[in-house]
C-alpha positions in Angstrom: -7.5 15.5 -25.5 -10.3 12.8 -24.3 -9.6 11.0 -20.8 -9.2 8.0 -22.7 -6.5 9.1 -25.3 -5.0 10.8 -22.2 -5.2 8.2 -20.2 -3.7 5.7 -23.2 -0.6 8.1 -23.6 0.6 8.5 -19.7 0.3 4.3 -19.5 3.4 2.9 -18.4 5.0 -0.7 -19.4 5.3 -3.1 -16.4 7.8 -6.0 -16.3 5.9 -8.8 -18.4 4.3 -6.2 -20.7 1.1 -5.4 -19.0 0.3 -2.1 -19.7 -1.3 -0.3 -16.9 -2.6 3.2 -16.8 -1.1 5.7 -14.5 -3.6 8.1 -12.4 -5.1 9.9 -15.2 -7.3 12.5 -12.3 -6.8 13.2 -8.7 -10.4 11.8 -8.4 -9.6 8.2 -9.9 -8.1 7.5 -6.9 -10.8 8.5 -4.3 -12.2 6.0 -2.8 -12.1 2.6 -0.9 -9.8 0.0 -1.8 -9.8 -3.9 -0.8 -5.9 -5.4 -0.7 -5.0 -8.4 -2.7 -1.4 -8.9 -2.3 1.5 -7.3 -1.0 5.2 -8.4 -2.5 8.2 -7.6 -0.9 11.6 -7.1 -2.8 14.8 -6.8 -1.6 16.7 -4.3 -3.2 20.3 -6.4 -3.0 19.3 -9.8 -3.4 15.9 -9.6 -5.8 14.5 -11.8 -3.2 10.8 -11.7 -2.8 8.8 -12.5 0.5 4.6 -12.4 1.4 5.1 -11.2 4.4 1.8 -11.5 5.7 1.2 -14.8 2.9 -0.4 -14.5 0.2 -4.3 -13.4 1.1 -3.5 -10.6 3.4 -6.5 -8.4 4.9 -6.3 -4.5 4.4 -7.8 -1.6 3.2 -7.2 2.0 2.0 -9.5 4.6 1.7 -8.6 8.0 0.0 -11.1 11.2 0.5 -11.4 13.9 -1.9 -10.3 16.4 0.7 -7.3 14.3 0.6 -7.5 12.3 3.6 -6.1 8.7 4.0 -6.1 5.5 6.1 -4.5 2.5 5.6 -3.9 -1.3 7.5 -2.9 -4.0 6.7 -2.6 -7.5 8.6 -1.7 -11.1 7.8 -5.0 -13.5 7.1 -3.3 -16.2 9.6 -2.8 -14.1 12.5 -3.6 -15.8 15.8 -5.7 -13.5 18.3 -4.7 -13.5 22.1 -6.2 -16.1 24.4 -7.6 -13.0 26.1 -8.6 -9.8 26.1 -5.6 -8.4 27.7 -2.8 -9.9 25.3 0.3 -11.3 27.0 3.7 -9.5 26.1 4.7 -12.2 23.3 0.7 -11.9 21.8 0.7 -8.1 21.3 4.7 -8.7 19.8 3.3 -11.1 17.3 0.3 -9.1 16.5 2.2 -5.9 16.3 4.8 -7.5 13.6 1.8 -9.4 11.1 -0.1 -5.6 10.7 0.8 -2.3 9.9 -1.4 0.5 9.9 -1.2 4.7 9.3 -3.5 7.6 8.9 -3.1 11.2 7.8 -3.2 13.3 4.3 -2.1 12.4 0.6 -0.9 14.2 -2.1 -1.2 13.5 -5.9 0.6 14.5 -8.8 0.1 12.4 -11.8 1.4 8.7 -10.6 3.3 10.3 -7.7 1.3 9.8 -4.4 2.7 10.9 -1.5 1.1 9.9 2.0 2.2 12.0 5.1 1.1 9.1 8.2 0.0 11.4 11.3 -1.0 8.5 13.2 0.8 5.5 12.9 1.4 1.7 14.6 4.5 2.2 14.2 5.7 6.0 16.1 8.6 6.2 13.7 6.2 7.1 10.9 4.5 9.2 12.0 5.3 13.0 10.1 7.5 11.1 7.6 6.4 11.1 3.5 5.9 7.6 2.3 6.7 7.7 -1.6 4.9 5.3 -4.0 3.9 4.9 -7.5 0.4 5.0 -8.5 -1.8 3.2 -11.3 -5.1 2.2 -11.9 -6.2 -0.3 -14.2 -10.2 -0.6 -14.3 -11.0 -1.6 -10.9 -7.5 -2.2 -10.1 -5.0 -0.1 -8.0 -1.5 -0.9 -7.8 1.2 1.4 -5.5 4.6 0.7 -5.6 6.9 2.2 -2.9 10.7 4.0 -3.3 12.8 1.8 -1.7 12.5 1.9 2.3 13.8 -0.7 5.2 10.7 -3.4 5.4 9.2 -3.1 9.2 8.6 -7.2 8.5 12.5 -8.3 7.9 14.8 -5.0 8.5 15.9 -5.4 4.8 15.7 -2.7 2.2 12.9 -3.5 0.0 10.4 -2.0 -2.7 7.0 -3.1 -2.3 4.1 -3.3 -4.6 0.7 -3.4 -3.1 -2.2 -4.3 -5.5 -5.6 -3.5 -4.1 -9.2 -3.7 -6.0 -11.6 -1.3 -5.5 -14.9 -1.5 -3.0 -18.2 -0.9 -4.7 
C-alpha cells in the first residue's frame, strides 16, 4: 500500500469532522515543533481553561534515536526584578511553565514519553500517554487523562504544535 493510501486509511475523525491523519512512520514525527495552543479539559465538568492564554511559548523536539525535550511557558509571564528571584517570583514562574526531557516511544498514534529530567520531580521516570497526529505541518498530542500541574483538576489536554523548518 502507498504512504498516502496508508496514511488516508489510519486517519481518524475529530470532533467537528476534521479529519487528521494519525502518525503514518516513526520518522514523521522527528523533528522540531513550535506550540500554538494548549487546551485544558476537565474531565467532570467539560470545562476548558488556557492555562498559560492563548499564545503560549514552547517547543518539542523528537530525535530519531528517540530522544525528547519539551517546555512550555505562558507568553505573559513576568521575569523577576532580579537575577536572584524572590520566593513569590520563582513560585509564579515555576506555575506558568512546565518542562521534561528524556526518551519517546512510538507505535502508530501511541507516543509514549518517559521524562528523566523534569521541572516538576514527580515526573520524573513516570510514562506520559498521548495521542499523536500529524496533519501537513501540523502536530497535535492529546494526553490520557492526568491531574493538570496548573489547577489540581483531572484534565485531558491537547497540545497542537507546527513544525520548525
Amino acid at each position: 500500500m502507498s504512504k498516502s493510501m496508508n496514511m488516508l486509511a489510519s486517519a481518524v475523525i475529530l470532533a467537528g469532522g476534521m479529519v487528521i491523519s494519525s502518525v503514518a512512520q516513526a520518522d514523521d514525527i522527528v523533528g522540531t515543533w513550535r506550540l500554538l495552543s494548549l487546551a485544558e479539559q476537565e474531565t467532570g465538568s467539560g470545562i476548558i481553561h488556557n492555562p498559560l492564554g492563548e499564545h503560549p511559548l514552547g517547543l518539542i523536539t523528537f530525535t530519531g534515536d528517540g530522544h525528547m525535550a519539551f517546555i512550555m511557558a505562558g507568553a505573559s509571564r513576568k521575569a523577576a526584578a532580579s537575577v536572584q528571584a524572590t520566593d513569590a517570583e520563582a513560585a509564579a514562574l515555576y506555575r506558568t511553565m512546565a518542562a521534561y526531557s528524556g526518551t519517546y516511544d512510538l507505535d502508530g498514534d501511541k507516543l509514549t514519553n518517559h521524562p528523566e529530567v523534569a521541572w516538576n520531580q514527580a515526573w520524573n521516570g513516570t510514562d506520559l500517554h498521548r495521542i499523536a497526529a500529524i496533519s501537513g505541518s501540523t502536530l497535535t498530542l492529546t494526553t490520557a487523562p492526568f491531574i493538570s500541574p496548573f489547577f489540581g483538576k483531572e484534565i485531558v489536554s491537547t497540545l497542537v504544535f507546527e513544525r520548525l523548518r
